[in-house]
Structure formats: C-alpha cells, structure tokens
C-alpha positions in Angstrom: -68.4 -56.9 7.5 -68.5 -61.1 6.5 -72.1 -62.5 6.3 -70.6 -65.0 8.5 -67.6 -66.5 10.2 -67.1 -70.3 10.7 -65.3 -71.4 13.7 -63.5 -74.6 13.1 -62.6 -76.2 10.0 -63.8 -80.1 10.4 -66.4 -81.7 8.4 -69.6 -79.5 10.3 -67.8 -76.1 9.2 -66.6 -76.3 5.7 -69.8 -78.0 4.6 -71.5 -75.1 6.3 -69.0 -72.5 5.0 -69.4 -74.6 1.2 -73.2 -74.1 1.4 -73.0 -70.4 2.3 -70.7 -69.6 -0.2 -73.0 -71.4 -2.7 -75.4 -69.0 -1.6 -73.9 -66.4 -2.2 -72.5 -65.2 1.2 -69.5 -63.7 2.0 -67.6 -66.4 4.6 -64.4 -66.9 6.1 -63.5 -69.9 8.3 -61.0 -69.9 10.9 -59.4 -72.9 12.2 -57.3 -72.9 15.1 -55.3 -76.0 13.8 -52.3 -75.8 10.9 -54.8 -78.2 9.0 -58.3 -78.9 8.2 -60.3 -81.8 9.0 -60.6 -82.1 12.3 -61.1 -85.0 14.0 -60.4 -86.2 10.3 -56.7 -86.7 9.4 -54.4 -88.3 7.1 -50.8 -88.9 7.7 -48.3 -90.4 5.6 -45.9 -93.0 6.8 -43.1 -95.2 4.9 -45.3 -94.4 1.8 -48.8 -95.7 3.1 -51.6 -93.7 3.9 -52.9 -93.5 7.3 -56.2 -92.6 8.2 -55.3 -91.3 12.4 -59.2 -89.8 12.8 -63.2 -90.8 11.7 -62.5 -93.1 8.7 -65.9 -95.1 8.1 -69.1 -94.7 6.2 -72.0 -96.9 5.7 -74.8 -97.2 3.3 -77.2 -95.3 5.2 -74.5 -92.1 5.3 -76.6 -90.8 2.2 -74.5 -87.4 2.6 -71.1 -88.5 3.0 -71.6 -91.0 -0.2 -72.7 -88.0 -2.0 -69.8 -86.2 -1.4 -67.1 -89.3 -1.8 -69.4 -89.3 -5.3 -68.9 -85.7 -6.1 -65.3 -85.7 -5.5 -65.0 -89.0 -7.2 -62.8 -90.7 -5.0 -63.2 -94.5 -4.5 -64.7 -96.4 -1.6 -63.1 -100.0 -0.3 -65.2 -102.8 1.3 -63.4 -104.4 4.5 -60.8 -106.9 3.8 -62.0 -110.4 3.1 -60.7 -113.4 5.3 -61.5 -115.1 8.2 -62.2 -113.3 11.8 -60.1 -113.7 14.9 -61.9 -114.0 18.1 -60.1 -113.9 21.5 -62.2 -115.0 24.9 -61.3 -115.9 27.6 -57.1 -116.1 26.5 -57.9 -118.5 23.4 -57.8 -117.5 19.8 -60.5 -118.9 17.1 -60.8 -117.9 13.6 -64.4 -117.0 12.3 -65.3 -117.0 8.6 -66.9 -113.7 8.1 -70.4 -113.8 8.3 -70.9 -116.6 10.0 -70.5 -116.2 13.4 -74.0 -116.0 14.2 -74.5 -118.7 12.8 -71.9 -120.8 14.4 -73.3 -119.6 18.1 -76.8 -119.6 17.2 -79.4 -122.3 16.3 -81.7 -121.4 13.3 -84.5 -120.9 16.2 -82.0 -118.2 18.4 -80.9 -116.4 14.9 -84.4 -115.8 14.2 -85.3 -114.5 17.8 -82.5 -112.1 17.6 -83.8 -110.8 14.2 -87.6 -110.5 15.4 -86.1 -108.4 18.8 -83.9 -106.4 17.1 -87.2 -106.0 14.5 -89.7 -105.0 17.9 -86.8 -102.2 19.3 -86.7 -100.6 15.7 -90.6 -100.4 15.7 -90.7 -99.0 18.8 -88.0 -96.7 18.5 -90.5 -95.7 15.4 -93.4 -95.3 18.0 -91.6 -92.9 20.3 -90.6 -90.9 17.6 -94.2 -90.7 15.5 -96.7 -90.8 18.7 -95.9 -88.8 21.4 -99.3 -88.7 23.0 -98.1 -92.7 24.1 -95.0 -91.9 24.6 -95.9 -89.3 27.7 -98.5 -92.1 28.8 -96.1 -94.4 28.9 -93.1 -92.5 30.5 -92.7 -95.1 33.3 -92.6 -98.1 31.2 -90.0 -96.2 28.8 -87.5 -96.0 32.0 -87.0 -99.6 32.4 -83.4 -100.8 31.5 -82.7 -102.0 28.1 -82.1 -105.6 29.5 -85.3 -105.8 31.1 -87.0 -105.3 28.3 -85.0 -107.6 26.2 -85.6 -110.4 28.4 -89.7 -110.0 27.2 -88.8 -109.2 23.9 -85.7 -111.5 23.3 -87.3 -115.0 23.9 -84.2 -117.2 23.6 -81.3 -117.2 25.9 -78.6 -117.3 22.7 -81.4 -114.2 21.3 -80.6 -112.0 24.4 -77.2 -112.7 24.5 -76.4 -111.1 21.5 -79.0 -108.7 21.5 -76.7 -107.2 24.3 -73.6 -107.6 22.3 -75.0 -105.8 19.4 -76.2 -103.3 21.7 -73.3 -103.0 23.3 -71.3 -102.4 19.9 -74.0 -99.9 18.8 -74.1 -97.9 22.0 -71.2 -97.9 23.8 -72.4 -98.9 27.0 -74.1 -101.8 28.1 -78.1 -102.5 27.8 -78.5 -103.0 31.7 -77.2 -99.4 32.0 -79.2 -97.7 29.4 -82.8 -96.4 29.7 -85.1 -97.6 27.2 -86.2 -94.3 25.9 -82.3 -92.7 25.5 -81.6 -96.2 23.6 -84.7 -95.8 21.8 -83.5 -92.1 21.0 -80.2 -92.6 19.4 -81.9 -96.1 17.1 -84.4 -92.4 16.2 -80.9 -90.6 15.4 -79.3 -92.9 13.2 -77.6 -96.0 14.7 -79.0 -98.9 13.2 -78.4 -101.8 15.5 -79.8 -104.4 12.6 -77.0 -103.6 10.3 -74.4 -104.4 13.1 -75.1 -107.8 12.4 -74.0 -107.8 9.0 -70.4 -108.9 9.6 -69.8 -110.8 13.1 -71.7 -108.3 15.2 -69.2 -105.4 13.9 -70.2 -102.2 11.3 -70.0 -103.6 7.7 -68.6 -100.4 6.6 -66.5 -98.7 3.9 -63.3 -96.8 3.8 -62.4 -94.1 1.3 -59.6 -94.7 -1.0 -56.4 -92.7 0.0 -58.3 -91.6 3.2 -61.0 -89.7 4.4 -59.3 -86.3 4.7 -59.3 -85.7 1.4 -63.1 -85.1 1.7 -62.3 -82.3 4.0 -59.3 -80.9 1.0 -61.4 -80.9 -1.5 -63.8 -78.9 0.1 -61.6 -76.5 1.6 -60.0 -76.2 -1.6 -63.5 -75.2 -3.3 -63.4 -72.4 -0.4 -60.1 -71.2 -0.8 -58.2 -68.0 0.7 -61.7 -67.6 3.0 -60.0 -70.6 4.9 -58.0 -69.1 7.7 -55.7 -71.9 9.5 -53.8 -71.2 12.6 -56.1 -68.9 13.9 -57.7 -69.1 17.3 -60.9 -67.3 18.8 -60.6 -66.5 22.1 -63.4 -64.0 22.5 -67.1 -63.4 20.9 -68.8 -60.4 21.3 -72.1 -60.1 20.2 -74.0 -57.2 19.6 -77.5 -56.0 17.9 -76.3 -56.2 14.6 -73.0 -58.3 14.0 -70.6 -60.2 16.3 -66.7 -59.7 16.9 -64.4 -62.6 16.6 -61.3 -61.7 18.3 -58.5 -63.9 17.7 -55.5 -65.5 20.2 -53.3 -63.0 17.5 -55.6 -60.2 18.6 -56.7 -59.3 14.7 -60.8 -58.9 15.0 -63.5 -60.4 12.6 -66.7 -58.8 12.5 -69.4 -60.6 11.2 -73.6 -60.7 10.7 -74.0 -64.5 12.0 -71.1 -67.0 13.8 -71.5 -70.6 13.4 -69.4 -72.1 16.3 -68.6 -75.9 15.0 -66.5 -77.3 18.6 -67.6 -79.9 20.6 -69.7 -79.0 23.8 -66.7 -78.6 26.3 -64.3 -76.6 23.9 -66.8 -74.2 23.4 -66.5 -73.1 27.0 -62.7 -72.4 26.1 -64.3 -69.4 24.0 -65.4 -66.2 26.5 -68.4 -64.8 25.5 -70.0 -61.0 25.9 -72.5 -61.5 26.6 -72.1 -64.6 28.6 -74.3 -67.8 27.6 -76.8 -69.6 29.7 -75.1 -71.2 32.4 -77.0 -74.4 31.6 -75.0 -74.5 28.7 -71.8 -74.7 30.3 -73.1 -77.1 33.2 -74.2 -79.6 30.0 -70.8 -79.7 28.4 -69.7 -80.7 31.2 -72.2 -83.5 31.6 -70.9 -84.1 27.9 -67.1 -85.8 27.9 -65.2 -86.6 24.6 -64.6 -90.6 23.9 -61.4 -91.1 25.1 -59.4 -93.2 22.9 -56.0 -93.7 21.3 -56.3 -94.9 17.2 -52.7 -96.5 16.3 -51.8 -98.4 13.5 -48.6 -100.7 12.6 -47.1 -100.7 9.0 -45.9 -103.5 7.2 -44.1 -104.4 4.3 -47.5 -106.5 3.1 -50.8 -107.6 4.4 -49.1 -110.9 5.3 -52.3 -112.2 7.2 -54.0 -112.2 3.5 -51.6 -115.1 2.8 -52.9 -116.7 6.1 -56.7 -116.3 5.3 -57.1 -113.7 7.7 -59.0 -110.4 7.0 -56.6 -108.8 9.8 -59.9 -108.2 12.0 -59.9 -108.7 15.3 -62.2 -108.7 18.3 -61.1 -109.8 22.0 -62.5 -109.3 25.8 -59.8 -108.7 27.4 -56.4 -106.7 26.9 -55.4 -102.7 26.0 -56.8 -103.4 22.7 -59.5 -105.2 22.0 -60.3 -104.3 18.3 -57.9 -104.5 15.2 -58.9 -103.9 11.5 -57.7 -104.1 8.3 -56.4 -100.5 7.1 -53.7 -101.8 4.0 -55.0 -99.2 0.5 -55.7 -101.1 -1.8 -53.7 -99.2 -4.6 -50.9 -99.5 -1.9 -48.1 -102.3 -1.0 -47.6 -102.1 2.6 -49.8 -103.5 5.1 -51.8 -101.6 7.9 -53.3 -102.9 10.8 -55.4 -99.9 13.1 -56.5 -100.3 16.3 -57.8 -98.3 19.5 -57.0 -98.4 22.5 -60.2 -97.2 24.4 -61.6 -95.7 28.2 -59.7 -96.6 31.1 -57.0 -98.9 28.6 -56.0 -95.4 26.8 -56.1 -93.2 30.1 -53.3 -95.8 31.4 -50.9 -96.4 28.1 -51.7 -93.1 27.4 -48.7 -92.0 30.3 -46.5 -94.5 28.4 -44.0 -93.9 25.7 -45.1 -94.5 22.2 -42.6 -97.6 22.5 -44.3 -99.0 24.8 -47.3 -98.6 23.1 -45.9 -99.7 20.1 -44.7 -103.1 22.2 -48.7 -103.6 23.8 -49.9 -103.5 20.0 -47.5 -105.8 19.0 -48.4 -108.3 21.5 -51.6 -107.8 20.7 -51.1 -108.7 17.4 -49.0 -111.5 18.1 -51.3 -113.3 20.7 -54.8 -113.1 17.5 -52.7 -113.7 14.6 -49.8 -115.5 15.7 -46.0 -115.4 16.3 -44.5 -116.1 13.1 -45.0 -112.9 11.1 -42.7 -109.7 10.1 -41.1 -106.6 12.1 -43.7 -103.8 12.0 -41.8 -101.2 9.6 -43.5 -97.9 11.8 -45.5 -97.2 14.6 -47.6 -94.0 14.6 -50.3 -93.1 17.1 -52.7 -90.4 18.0 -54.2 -89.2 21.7 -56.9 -87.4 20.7 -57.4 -86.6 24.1 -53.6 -84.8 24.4 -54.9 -82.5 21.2 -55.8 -79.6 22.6 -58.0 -78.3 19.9 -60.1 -82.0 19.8 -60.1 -82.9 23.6 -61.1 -86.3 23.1 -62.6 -88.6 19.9 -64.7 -90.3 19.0 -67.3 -87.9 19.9 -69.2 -86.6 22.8 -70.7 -89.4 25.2 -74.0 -88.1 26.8 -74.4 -89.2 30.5 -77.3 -91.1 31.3 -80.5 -88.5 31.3 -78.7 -85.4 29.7 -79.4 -86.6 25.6 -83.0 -86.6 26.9 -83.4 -83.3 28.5 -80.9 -81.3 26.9 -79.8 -83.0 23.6 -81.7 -81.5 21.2 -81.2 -78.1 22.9 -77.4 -77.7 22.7 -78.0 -77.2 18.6 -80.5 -74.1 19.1 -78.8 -70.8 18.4 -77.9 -68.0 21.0 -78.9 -65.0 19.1 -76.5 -65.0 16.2 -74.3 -67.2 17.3 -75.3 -70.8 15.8 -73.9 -74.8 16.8 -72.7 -77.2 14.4 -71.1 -80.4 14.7 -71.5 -84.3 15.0 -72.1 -83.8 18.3 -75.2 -81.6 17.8 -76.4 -83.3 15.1 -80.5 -84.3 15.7 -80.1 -87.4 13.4 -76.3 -89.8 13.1 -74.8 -88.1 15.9 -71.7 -88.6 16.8 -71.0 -89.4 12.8 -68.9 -87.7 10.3 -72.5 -87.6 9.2 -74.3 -86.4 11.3 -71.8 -83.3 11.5 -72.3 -82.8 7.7 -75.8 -82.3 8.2 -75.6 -80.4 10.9 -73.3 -78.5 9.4 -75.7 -77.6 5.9 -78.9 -77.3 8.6 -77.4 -74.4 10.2 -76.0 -72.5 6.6 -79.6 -73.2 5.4 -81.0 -71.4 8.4 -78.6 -68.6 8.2 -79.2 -68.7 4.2 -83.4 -68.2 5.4 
C-alpha cells in the first residue's frame, strides 16, 4: 500500500508529491494528461518557445522564485519600449511608466497612492481584528466604488483606482463587496504593485518557459509519475482509500491528495459520496474562460519601432497583447487572450479565423506596415477536458466568503490542493505551490 497518491500532475501535486518524497513517503502521482504541468505548458513552434498556460511571477511569489532559483533557470523582465493604448478606435503610444503620470496631476497621482494605501490598511484590519470586523459587517457590504468615492478624493484618483481594481480583480469595483475585495488584497493580490508599469503586473517570465519548473520536478520524482492515467472512482475506507483508474488498474493508498479544480472534482465518483455542499460550490465556482494565442515572427520588429509589443485596448476580441520573444531566441512572439464572452464566440471559429482577428488586432495598435506572421498556435482551455477553463476559478459574489476557505479542508483522508484552494495568492501558480506543500506537510504531521 502507497503512503499516498497524488491526483493531478500541475504545479499543486508534484510540489506536494516532491515534499512527501522528501519525507520519506512512498508516493505515486497520476495524471490524467500525456504531460505534466497542467494549466502550465510549453510548446514549440518554428524553433521559439511558447509558453500556451500560467507564465508570470512577481516579486512577492517568494516560492516560485525559490524554485526558478533552485533549478537555476533565468528570469526575463518585460520588454522595454513604449506602450500602445487603444480607446475609443484611436491608437497612442505610452512610454512605460509614465502613464499615470501623463493622465494625472501630481495632486490626483498622490490621491490614488494614499487610497490604494487606506484599502491595504484596511484589508490589514479585517484580517488582524475580527471583533471589528463582525461589528462592522454592514458597513463591510457597501460596494467597492462607494467606498472609493470617500476614500479616493480626486476625480482622476477614483478613476484609476477602478482601473487598477478592475485589472487586479477581474470584475469591476461597483460590483464587488468591500469585504470579498478586501479578502483577496488578504490573499495575495497586491493592487499597489499594479501600478508599477501603466496600470498592468510588472512581472517576470522564466527563460525557455515556465514548464520547465513542472519537468524538473517531475524529473526529481521519477517512475512514481504515472501520465495517462485517469481516476474515475475513490473509495475510502477506515484505513486506506482505492483509486480506481478509467484503465480499471486500482491504487490503494493511506491518504489521497486530489489537486483538480472545484468542478472537475465532481467528474471523480466517490464511496462514500461528499457533502452535497461541495458539489453545489463548484458549481458556484466556473473556470476563467479564455483563449491564450500567440503569433511568431521572424523578429521582434516592433523593437525597431520603439515599441515594447504591449498592448492595452477597450474594445475588440483582444484587448491585451504582450511581448513573449526569448531572449536567447530570434523570432518574435506576440501572446494575447482572448477573454469571457470574446472567447466563447471565436471560440466556434476556425483557428484561421482566429488567427485573422489577432492579426487585425495587431495591425490596428502597431500598425500596417510590418511582416507575415510565420505560425499561429492557440489554446482553449476551456475545450481541454482535463482543465475545463484557465485562468483559474472565479468565485461568484458571496461564495469566497462563506465557503472559500472551506473547499481546502480534507474529507477524511482525502485532501484538496490547488491554486484554487490556496488561502493566500489564489488563483496563482503560487498560491497552488503552497497549497500544494501545506497539504504534504499535513499528511507528513
């Protein structure tokens, strides 16, 4: 009998399966995929590298750094060179970091600082002081915006306190309570930092691509890595668990950590079944829905135009382009998403015509006058059956609060690890790390 299985093979369950074998437990993972990683993959086109999953850390991802460290693989700042902007149908180039200070007098730059300053210090309140916190539950239900407009004194202040907010969250500040927004600044999204470069994550890339985090530690694990092998079935008993497998071989193990997002989990059948809240949460609990393409080119020809190759817009299918080119590499690579109701739609289209919206896309911020794309290569990560959706899980309004910090307690001996259970950088690449190494120090206790 294994000390324990891992179900799933991203970033939560070989760090969980790596910190269990450290300890001297007998482990075998088993990923349902023909690959590791995840929501974390590599894929290699005309010779450049391209990074189709989660691709970014920051400086406060103290984990993930550790391990680029350990592995000693090199990290790549964003591409310098001028910003494009689209509003509105017109173009405008902004010189990287200095867009708030082009829209904002010295007065509405330093309002903005001081509000984003007041919602970290209360987000510190809420967390440290709970005895105000229950006293103050009505106050703490208020919209976002409401309480920017008392907190954010300047019109230009508020403006792009909702912008940041906006980038940070995922939804907008009129639609957010105060206390969920409050929550996730308490579980590692730092709004101040989003300011750093034009209102967008000042973050790092590794060399070569992500995914080779996820090799290296899969290498270090070995033949205990099991890949095209799906669990259909758990069966817990008093003393071990059964892990019956789509090929119908069984695993029998002391502890399971299950490592899939909320909804995949119900794909699993379960003797005995779990608590129907459970099920009724994932639901509450959708994956991101989003399309990541990227265009290859012969070079980075928008270096030669001063362009870092970023690009923000408010209108179109995509509405963000970066900068993915290696810098060890030739060829040029510009990534982009296409996001919520924009990927549902081009989502039904051919990868032409996808190819053809990127392309005009790219035409319409950079300009007309550039080179044929050399390949095309997206991913749906909501068609992957095993992922069913990226970037993560979005909670709906109310459910992080009641039944968040629930979904990672364990059922018996069957545990929950993943980004999207993760009490602090949910959602993150980091955030499933830790979760990950929380639940093989439990097991290891």
């Amino acid at each position: 009998m294994l000390d324990c299985v891992v179900i799933g093979a991203g970033l939560a369950g070989l760090s969980a399966a790596a910190r269990l074998v450290e300890g001297g437990r007998d482990v075998d993972v088993v990923e349902a995929r023909e690959r590791v990683g995840g929501r974390v993959e590599n894929v290699i086109v005309e010779g450049a590298t391209l990074e189709m999953g989660g691709q970014w850390i920051s400086g406060a991802h103290e984990v993930m750094r550790a391990l680029v460290g350990e592995f000693g693989l090199e990290l790549v700042d964003p591409a310098e060179g001028n910003i494009v902007v689209r509003t509105a149908g017109n173009s405008r180039q902004v010189p990287t970091n200095s867009e708030l200070e082009e829209n904002l007098s010295p007065f509405e730059l330093a309002d903005l600082g001081q509000g984003l300053l007041r919602f970290r210090r209360l987000a510190e309140r809420v967390a440290k002081d709970e005895a105000w916190r229950l006293s103050n539950t009505d106050w703490l239900s208020q919209d976002v915006t409401t309480w920017a407009s008392t907190n954010v004194r300047t019109p230009g202040g508020r403006e792009w306190f909702d912008k940041v907010f906006s980038g940070a969250m995922g939804r907008t500040a009129a639609e957010t309570p105060l206390v969920e927004a409050l929550q996730q600044v308490n579980n590692g999204i730092d709004m101040e930092s989003l300011v750093a470069v034009n209102g967008g994550l000042h973050q790092q890339r590794v060399v070569g691509g992500m995914a080779q985090v996820c090799d290296r530690i899969a290498e270090g694990l070995g033949e205990r890595v099991r890949l095209g092998s799906e669990v259909v079935r758990l069966v817990q008993g008093a003393d071990q668990v059964e892990v019956h497998l789509a090929d119908e071989q069984v695993l029998v193990a002391s502890q399971v950590i299950v490592t899939l997002p909320p909804r995949l989990v119900d794909g699993i059948e379960f003797v005995p079944s779990l608590p129907s809240w459970r099920s009724e949460t994932a639901q509450e609990v959708p994956a991101g829905n989003v399309i990541k393409a990227a265009l290859v080119y012969e070079t980075p020809w928008w270096h030669r135009a001063g362009l870092s190759g970023q690009l923000g817009s408010d209108e179109g299918a995509m509405r963000v382009i970066f900068d993915n080119s290696g810098p060890h590499e030739p060829h040029g690579v510009l990534m982009g998403f296409f996001e919520g109701g924009e990927a549902s739609g081009i989502g039904k289209r051919s990868a032409f015509l996808r190819q053809r919206s990127m392309e005009e896309t790219v035409k319409a911020a950079f300009g007309a006058d550039h080179p044929e794309a050399l390949a095309y290569v997206d991913r749906d990560w909501s068609a992957e059956r095993f992922t069913g959706g990226c970037h993560g899980a979005h909670f709906a309004p109310g459910v992080w609060t009641a039944s968040g910090p629930v979904l990672a307690a364990s059922e018996g001996r069957v545990h929950f690890a993943g980004a999207e259970y993760a009490s602090k950088f949910n959602g993150y690449m980091e955030g499933a790390v830790r979760s990950g190494i929380d639940v093989a120090e439990k097991i290891l206790g």
